[in-house]
ROMARMI-882283 format. One record per residue (C-alpha): x, y, z; residue in three letters; residue number from 0. Coordinates in steps of 0.02 Angstrom, whole numbers, plus 50000, padded with zeros to 5 digits. Layout:
<pazas>
+-------+-------+-------+-----+-----+
!  east ! north !    up !  aa !   i !
+-------+-------+-------+-----+-----+
!     X !     Y !     Z ! Ala ! NUM !
...
+-------+-------+-------+-----+-----+
</pazas>
This chain:
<pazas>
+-------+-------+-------+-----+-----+
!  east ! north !    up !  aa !   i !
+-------+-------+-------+-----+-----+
! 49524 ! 51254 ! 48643 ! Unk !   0 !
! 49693 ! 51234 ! 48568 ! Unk !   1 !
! 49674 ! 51076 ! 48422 ! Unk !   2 !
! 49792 ! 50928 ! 48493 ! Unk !   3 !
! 49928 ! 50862 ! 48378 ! Unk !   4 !
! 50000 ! 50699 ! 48348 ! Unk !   5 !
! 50137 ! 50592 ! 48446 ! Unk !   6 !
! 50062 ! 50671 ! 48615 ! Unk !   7 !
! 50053 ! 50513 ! 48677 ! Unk !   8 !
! 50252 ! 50503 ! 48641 ! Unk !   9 !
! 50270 ! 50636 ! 48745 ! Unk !  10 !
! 50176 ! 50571 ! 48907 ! Unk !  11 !
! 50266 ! 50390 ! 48887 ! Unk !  12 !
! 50441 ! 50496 ! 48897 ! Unk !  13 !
! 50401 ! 50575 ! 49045 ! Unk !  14 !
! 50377 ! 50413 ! 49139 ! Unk !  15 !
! 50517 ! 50322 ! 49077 ! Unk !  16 !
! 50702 ! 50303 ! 49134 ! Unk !  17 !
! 50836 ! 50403 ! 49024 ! Unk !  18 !
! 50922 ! 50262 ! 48954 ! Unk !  19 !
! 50759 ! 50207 ! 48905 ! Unk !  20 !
! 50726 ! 50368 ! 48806 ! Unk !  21 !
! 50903 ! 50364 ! 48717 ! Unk !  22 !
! 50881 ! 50200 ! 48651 ! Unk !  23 !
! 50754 ! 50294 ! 48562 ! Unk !  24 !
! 50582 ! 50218 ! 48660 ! Unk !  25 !
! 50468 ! 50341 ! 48621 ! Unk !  26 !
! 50545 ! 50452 ! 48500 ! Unk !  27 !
! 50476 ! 50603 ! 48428 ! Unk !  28 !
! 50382 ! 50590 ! 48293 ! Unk !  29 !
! 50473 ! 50618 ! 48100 ! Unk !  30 !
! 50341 ! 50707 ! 48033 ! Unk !  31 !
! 50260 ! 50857 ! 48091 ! Unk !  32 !
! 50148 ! 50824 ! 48238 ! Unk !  33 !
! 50030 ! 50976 ! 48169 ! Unk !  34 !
! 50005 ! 51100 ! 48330 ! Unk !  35 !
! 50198 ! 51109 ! 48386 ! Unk !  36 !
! 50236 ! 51189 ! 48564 ! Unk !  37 !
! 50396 ! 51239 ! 48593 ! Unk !  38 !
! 50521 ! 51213 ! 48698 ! Unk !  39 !
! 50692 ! 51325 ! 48749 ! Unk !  40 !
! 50830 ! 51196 ! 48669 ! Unk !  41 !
! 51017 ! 51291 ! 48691 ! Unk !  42 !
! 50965 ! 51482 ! 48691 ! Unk !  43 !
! 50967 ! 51502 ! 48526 ! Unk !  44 !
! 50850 ! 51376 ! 48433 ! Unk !  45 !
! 50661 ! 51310 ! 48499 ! Unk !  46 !
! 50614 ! 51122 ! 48457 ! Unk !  47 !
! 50428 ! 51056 ! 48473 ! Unk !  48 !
! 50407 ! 50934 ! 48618 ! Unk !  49 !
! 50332 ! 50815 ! 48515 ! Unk !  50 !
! 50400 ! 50792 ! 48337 ! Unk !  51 !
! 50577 ! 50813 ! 48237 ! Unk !  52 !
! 50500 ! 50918 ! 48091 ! Unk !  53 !
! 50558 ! 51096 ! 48139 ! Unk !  54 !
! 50639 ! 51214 ! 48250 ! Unk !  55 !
! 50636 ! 51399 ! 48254 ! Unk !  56 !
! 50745 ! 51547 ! 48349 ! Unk !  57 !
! 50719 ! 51561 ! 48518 ! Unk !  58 !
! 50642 ! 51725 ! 48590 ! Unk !  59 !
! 50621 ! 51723 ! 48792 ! Unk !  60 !
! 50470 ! 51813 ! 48823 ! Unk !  61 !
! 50415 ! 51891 ! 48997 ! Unk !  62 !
! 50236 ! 51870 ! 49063 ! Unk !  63 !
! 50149 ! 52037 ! 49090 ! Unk !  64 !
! 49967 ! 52077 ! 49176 ! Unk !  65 !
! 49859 ! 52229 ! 49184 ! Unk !  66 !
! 49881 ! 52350 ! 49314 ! Unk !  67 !
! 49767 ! 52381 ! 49452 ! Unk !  68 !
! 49660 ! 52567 ! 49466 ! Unk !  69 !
! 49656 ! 52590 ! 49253 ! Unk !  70 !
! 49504 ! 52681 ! 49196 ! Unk !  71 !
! 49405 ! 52571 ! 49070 ! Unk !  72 !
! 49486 ! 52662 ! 48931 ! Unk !  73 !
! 49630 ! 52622 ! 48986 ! Unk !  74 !
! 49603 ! 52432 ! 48988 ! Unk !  75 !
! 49536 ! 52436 ! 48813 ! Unk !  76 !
! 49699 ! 52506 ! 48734 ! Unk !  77 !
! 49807 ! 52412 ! 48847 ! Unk !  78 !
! 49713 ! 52238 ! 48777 ! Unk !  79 !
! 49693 ! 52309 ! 48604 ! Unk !  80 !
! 49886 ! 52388 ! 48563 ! Unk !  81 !
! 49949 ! 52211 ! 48651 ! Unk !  82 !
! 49829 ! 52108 ! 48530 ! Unk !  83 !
! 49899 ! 52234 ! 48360 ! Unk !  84 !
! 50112 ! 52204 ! 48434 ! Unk !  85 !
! 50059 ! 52006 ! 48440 ! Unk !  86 !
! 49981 ! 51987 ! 48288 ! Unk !  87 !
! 50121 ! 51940 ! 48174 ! Unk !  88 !
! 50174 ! 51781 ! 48302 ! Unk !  89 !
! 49963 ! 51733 ! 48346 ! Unk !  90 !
! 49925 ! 51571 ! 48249 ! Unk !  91 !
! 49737 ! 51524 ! 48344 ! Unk !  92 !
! 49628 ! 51638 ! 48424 ! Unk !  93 !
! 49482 ! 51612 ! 48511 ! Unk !  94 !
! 49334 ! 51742 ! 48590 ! Unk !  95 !
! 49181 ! 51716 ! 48683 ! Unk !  96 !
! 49041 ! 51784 ! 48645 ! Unk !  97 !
! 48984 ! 51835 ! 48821 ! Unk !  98 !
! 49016 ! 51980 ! 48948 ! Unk !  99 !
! 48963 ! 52004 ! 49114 ! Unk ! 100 !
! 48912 ! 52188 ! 49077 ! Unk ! 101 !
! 48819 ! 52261 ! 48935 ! Unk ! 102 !
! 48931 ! 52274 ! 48760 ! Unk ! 103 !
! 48943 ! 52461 ! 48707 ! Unk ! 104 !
! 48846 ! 52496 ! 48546 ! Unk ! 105 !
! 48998 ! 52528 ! 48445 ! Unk ! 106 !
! 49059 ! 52342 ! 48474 ! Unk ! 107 !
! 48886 ! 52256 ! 48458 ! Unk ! 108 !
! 48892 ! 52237 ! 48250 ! Unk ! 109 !
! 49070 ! 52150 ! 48297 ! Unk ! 110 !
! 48967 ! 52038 ! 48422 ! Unk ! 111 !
! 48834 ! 52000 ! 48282 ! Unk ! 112 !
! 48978 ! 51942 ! 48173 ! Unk ! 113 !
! 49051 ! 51839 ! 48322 ! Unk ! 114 !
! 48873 ! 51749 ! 48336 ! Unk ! 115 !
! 48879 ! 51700 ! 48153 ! Unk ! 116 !
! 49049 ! 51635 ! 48151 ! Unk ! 117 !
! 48991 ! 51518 ! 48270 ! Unk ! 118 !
! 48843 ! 51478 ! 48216 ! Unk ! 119 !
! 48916 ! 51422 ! 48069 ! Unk ! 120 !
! 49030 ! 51288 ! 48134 ! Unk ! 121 !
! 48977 ! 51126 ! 48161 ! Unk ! 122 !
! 48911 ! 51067 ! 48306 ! Unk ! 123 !
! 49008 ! 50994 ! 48437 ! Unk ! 124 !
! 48893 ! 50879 ! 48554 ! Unk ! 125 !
! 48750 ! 50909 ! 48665 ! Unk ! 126 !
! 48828 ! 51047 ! 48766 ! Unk ! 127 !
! 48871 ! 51139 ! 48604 ! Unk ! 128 !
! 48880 ! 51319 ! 48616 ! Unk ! 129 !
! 48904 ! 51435 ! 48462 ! Unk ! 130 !
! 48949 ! 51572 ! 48559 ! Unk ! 131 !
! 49082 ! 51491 ! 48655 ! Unk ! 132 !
! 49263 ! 51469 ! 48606 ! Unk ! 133 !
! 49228 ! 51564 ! 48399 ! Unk ! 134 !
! 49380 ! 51548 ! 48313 ! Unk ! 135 !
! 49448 ! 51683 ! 48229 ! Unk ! 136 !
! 49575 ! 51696 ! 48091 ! Unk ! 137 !
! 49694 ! 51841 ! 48153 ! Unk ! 138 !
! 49763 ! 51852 ! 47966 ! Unk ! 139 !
! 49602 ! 51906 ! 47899 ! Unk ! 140 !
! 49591 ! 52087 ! 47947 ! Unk ! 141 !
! 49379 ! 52091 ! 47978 ! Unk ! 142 !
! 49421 ! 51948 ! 48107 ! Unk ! 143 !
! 49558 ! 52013 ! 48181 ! Unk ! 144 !
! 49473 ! 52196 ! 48189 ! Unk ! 145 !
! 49325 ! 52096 ! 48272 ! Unk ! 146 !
! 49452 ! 52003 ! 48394 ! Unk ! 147 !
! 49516 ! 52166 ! 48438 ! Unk ! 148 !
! 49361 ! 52261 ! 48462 ! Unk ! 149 !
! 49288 ! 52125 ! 48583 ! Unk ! 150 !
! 49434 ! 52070 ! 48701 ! Unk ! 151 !
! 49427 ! 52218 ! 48809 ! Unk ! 152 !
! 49238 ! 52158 ! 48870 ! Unk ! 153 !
! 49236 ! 51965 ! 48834 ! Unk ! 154 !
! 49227 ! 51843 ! 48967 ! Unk ! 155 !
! 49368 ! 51729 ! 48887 ! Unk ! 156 !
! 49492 ! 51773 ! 48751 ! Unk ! 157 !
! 49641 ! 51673 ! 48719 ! Unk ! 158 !
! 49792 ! 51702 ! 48566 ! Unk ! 159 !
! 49907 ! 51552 ! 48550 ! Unk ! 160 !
! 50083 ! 51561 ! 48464 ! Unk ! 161 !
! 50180 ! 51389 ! 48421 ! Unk ! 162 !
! 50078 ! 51294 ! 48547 ! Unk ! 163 !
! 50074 ! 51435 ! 48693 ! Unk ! 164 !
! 49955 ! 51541 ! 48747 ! Unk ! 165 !
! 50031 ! 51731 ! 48711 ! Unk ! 166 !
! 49871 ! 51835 ! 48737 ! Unk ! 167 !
! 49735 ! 51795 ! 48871 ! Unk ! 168 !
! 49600 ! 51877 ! 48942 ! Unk ! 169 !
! 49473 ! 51847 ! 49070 ! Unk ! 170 !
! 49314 ! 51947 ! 49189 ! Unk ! 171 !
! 49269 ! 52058 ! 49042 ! Unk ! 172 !
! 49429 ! 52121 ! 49033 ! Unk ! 173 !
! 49484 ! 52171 ! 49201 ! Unk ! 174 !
! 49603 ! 51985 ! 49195 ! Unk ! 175 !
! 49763 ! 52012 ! 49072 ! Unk ! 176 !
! 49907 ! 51918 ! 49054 ! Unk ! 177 !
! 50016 ! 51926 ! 48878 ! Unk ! 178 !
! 50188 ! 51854 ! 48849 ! Unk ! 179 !
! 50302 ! 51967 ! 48762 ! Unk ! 180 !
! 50485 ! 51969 ! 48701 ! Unk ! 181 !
! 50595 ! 52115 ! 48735 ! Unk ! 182 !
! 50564 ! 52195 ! 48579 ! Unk ! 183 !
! 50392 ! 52181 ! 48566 ! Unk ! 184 !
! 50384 ! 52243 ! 48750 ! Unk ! 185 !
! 50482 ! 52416 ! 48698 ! Unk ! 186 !
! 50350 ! 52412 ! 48544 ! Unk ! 187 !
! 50188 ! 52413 ! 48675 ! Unk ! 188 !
! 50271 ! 52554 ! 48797 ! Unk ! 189 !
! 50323 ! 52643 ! 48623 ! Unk ! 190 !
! 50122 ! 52643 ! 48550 ! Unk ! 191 !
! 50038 ! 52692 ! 48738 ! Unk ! 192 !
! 50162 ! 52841 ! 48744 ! Unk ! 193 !
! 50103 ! 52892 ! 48601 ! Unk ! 194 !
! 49917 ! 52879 ! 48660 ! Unk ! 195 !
! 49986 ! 52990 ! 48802 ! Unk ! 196 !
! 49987 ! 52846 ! 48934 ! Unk ! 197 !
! 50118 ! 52755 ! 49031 ! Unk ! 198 !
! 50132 ! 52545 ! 49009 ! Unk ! 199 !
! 49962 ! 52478 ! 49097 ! Unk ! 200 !
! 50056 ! 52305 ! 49117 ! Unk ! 201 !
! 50170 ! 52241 ! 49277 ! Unk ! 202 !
! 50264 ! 52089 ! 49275 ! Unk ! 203 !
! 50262 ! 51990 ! 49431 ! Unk ! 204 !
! 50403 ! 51979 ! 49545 ! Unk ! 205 !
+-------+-------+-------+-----+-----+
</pazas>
Protein backbone atom coordinates (compact mmCIF):
# COMPACT_ATOMS: atom_id res chain seq x y z
CA UNK A 1 0.00 0.00 0.00
CA UNK A 2 2.81 2.21 1.06
CA UNK A 3 3.58 4.80 -2.29
CA UNK A 4 7.32 3.82 -3.47
CA UNK A 5 9.89 6.61 -3.64
CA UNK A 6 12.65 7.37 -5.84
CA UNK A 7 16.39 5.98 -6.04
CA UNK A 8 14.90 2.42 -4.88
CA UNK A 9 16.58 1.01 -7.48
CA UNK A 10 19.91 2.62 -5.84
CA UNK A 11 19.23 0.81 -3.05
CA UNK A 12 18.87 -2.84 -4.58
CA UNK A 13 22.15 -2.22 -6.89
CA UNK A 14 24.06 -1.50 -3.33
CA UNK A 15 23.10 -4.49 -1.90
CA UNK A 16 24.65 -6.59 -4.62
CA UNK A 17 27.73 -4.82 -5.01
CA UNK A 18 31.25 -5.12 -3.37
CA UNK A 19 32.11 -2.28 -0.70
CA UNK A 20 34.75 -0.66 -2.49
CA UNK A 21 32.39 -0.50 -5.18
CA UNK A 22 29.86 1.44 -3.04
CA UNK A 23 32.58 3.96 -1.69
CA UNK A 24 33.65 4.99 -4.92
CA UNK A 25 30.23 6.23 -4.81
CA UNK A 26 28.44 3.48 -7.48
CA UNK A 27 25.13 3.82 -6.59
CA UNK A 28 24.89 6.64 -4.32
CA UNK A 29 21.95 7.88 -2.63
CA UNK A 30 20.02 10.05 -4.18
CA UNK A 31 20.62 14.25 -3.42
CA UNK A 32 17.26 15.04 -3.38
CA UNK A 33 14.56 13.70 -1.40
CA UNK A 34 13.50 10.30 -2.60
CA UNK A 35 9.74 11.25 -1.36
CA UNK A 36 8.61 8.13 1.06
CA UNK A 37 11.98 7.93 3.25
CA UNK A 38 12.40 4.71 5.56
CA UNK A 39 14.70 4.92 8.06
CA UNK A 40 17.43 3.43 9.16
CA UNK A 41 19.36 3.33 12.90
CA UNK A 42 22.73 5.38 11.78
CA UNK A 43 24.99 5.91 15.29
CA UNK A 44 22.19 5.85 18.08
CA UNK A 45 21.44 9.10 17.92
CA UNK A 46 20.43 10.25 14.33
CA UNK A 47 18.13 8.03 11.56
CA UNK A 48 19.11 8.45 7.74
CA UNK A 49 16.70 7.22 4.85
CA UNK A 50 18.07 4.20 2.99
CA UNK A 51 17.67 5.74 -0.09
CA UNK A 52 18.44 9.49 -0.40
CA UNK A 53 20.85 12.25 1.37
CA UNK A 54 18.00 14.84 1.97
CA UNK A 55 17.33 14.36 5.76
CA UNK A 56 17.88 12.69 8.92
CA UNK A 57 15.97 12.76 12.07
CA UNK A 58 16.62 11.57 15.99
CA UNK A 59 16.63 8.18 16.51
CA UNK A 60 13.91 6.58 18.79
CA UNK A 61 14.28 2.56 19.19
CA UNK A 62 10.91 1.35 19.37
CA UNK A 63 9.80 -2.21 20.73
CA UNK A 64 7.21 -4.34 18.83
CA UNK A 65 4.14 -5.09 20.95
CA UNK A 66 0.97 -7.56 20.14
CA UNK A 67 -2.39 -8.05 21.73
CA UNK A 68 -2.78 -10.35 24.43
CA UNK A 69 -4.55 -13.52 24.30
CA UNK A 70 -8.21 -14.11 26.50
CA UNK A 71 -9.24 -9.96 26.19
CA UNK A 72 -12.92 -9.44 26.10
CA UNK A 73 -13.91 -7.55 22.86
CA UNK A 74 -13.95 -4.39 24.77
CA UNK A 75 -10.92 -4.86 25.65
CA UNK A 76 -9.45 -5.20 22.13
CA UNK A 77 -11.21 -2.10 20.99
CA UNK A 78 -9.45 0.25 23.53
CA UNK A 79 -6.29 -1.56 23.31
CA UNK A 80 -6.34 -0.79 19.19
CA UNK A 81 -7.99 2.56 19.67
CA UNK A 82 -5.68 4.31 22.77
CA UNK A 83 -2.52 2.72 20.61
CA UNK A 84 -3.91 4.41 17.30
CA UNK A 85 -4.59 8.17 19.62
CA UNK A 86 -0.44 7.67 21.41
CA UNK A 87 0.70 7.11 17.50
CA UNK A 88 -0.95 9.69 15.93
CA UNK A 89 1.51 12.50 16.14
CA UNK A 90 4.45 10.10 14.32
CA UNK A 91 1.53 8.24 11.58
CA UNK A 92 2.20 9.79 8.12
CA UNK A 93 -0.17 7.04 5.79
CA UNK A 94 -2.90 5.11 6.94
CA UNK A 95 -4.80 2.72 5.34
CA UNK A 96 -8.34 0.65 6.39
CA UNK A 97 -10.35 -1.89 4.76
CA UNK A 98 -13.52 -1.72 4.44
CA UNK A 99 -14.40 -5.35 5.32
CA UNK A 100 -14.89 -7.54 8.51
CA UNK A 101 -15.46 -10.98 8.94
CA UNK A 102 -18.32 -10.32 11.49
CA UNK A 103 -21.12 -7.91 11.39
CA UNK A 104 -19.97 -3.99 12.16
CA UNK A 105 -21.85 -2.71 15.32
CA UNK A 106 -24.39 0.00 14.49
CA UNK A 107 -22.50 2.69 16.19
CA UNK A 108 -19.47 2.22 13.67
CA UNK A 109 -21.59 1.66 10.47
CA UNK A 110 -22.00 5.73 9.55
CA UNK A 111 -17.96 5.52 9.92
CA UNK A 112 -18.12 2.53 7.39
CA UNK A 113 -20.46 4.60 5.02
CA UNK A 114 -17.81 7.32 5.06
CA UNK A 115 -15.03 4.65 4.47
CA UNK A 116 -17.08 3.48 1.24
CA UNK A 117 -17.10 7.03 -0.12
CA UNK A 118 -13.58 7.77 0.40
CA UNK A 119 -12.96 5.08 -1.80
CA UNK A 120 -15.23 5.42 -4.09
CA UNK A 121 -13.95 8.55 -4.81
CA UNK A 122 -10.43 7.68 -5.80
CA UNK A 123 -9.59 6.75 -9.03
CA UNK A 124 -9.60 3.57 -10.21
CA UNK A 125 -6.77 1.39 -10.12
CA UNK A 126 -7.15 -1.51 -12.85
CA UNK A 127 -9.49 -4.29 -13.37
CA UNK A 128 -9.21 -5.76 -9.93
CA UNK A 129 -9.99 -2.33 -8.43
CA UNK A 130 -11.63 -2.36 -5.21
CA UNK A 131 -12.93 0.88 -3.46
CA UNK A 132 -13.21 -0.68 -0.37
CA UNK A 133 -9.82 -2.02 -0.18
CA UNK A 134 -6.71 -0.26 1.06
CA UNK A 135 -8.99 3.69 1.70
CA UNK A 136 -6.54 6.04 2.64
CA UNK A 137 -7.06 8.12 5.35
CA UNK A 138 -5.52 11.40 6.36
CA UNK A 139 -4.77 10.87 10.22
CA UNK A 140 -4.37 14.84 10.49
CA UNK A 141 -7.86 15.47 9.65
CA UNK A 142 -9.73 14.65 12.80
CA UNK A 143 -13.24 13.08 10.90
CA UNK A 144 -10.64 10.62 9.25
CA UNK A 145 -8.73 9.88 11.94
CA UNK A 146 -12.00 9.51 14.29
CA UNK A 147 -13.19 7.13 11.40
CA UNK A 148 -9.69 5.24 11.41
CA UNK A 149 -10.11 4.83 14.98
CA UNK A 150 -13.60 3.76 15.17
CA UNK A 151 -13.03 0.95 12.51
CA UNK A 152 -9.61 -0.75 13.35
CA UNK A 153 -10.85 -2.74 16.18
CA UNK A 154 -13.22 -4.83 13.49
CA UNK A 155 -11.42 -4.34 10.03
CA UNK A 156 -9.87 -7.09 8.27
CA UNK A 157 -6.61 -5.00 7.44
CA UNK A 158 -5.43 -1.74 8.96
CA UNK A 159 -2.01 -0.55 8.59
CA UNK A 160 -0.29 3.15 10.07
CA UNK A 161 3.12 3.84 8.55
CA UNK A 162 5.70 6.33 10.16
CA UNK A 163 8.95 7.44 8.00
CA UNK A 164 8.62 4.43 5.77
CA UNK A 165 7.62 1.71 8.63
CA UNK A 166 4.73 0.23 9.46
CA UNK A 167 3.94 1.44 13.35
CA UNK A 168 0.28 0.31 13.67
CA UNK A 169 -1.15 -2.94 12.08
CA UNK A 170 -4.02 -4.86 12.40
CA UNK A 171 -5.41 -7.97 11.05
CA UNK A 172 -8.70 -10.91 11.60
CA UNK A 173 -11.10 -8.14 12.61
CA UNK A 174 -9.06 -7.17 15.22
CA UNK A 175 -8.07 -10.14 17.15
CA UNK A 176 -4.19 -9.67 15.07
CA UNK A 177 -2.19 -6.52 16.72
CA UNK A 178 1.15 -5.60 16.43
CA UNK A 179 2.29 -1.68 17.08
CA UNK A 180 5.82 -0.40 17.42
CA UNK A 181 6.30 1.93 20.19
CA UNK A 182 9.17 3.95 21.83
CA UNK A 183 9.66 3.92 25.50
CA UNK A 184 7.77 6.90 26.10
CA UNK A 185 4.97 6.35 24.15
CA UNK A 186 4.84 2.80 25.70
CA UNK A 187 4.56 4.44 29.48
CA UNK A 188 1.84 6.81 27.62
CA UNK A 189 -0.44 3.54 26.49
CA UNK A 190 -0.06 1.67 30.10
CA UNK A 191 -0.69 5.39 31.59
CA UNK A 192 -4.34 5.89 29.42
CA UNK A 193 -5.60 1.90 30.02
CA UNK A 194 -5.00 2.50 33.81
CA UNK A 195 -7.01 5.05 33.67
CA UNK A 196 -9.81 3.03 31.82
CA UNK A 197 -9.29 0.71 34.84
CA UNK A 198 -7.35 -1.99 32.80
CA UNK A 199 -3.88 -3.38 32.81
CA UNK A 200 -1.59 -3.10 29.26
CA UNK A 201 -3.47 -5.64 26.74
CA UNK A 202 -0.07 -5.77 24.74
CA UNK A 203 3.07 -8.42 25.25
CA UNK A 204 6.19 -8.11 23.55
CA UNK A 205 7.69 -11.26 22.31
CA UNK A 206 10.58 -12.83 23.84
Amino acid sequence: MRQQGQFRWRTRLRRRLPWFLIERGIAAKGAADCGAHEWYNHDGAIARCYHCEADEVPYAPRRALFLRDGLSSQEVVLAHREALRILRADIDAAYVDAYSDEPWPPEVLPFYEQALCIGAGREAGGFDYDPGMGIEVDVRDDAQFDLLVALAPYSIHVEGWSRGSVVYSANDTGTGLCVMLTASQETDLVTRLVALGMTSPLYARG
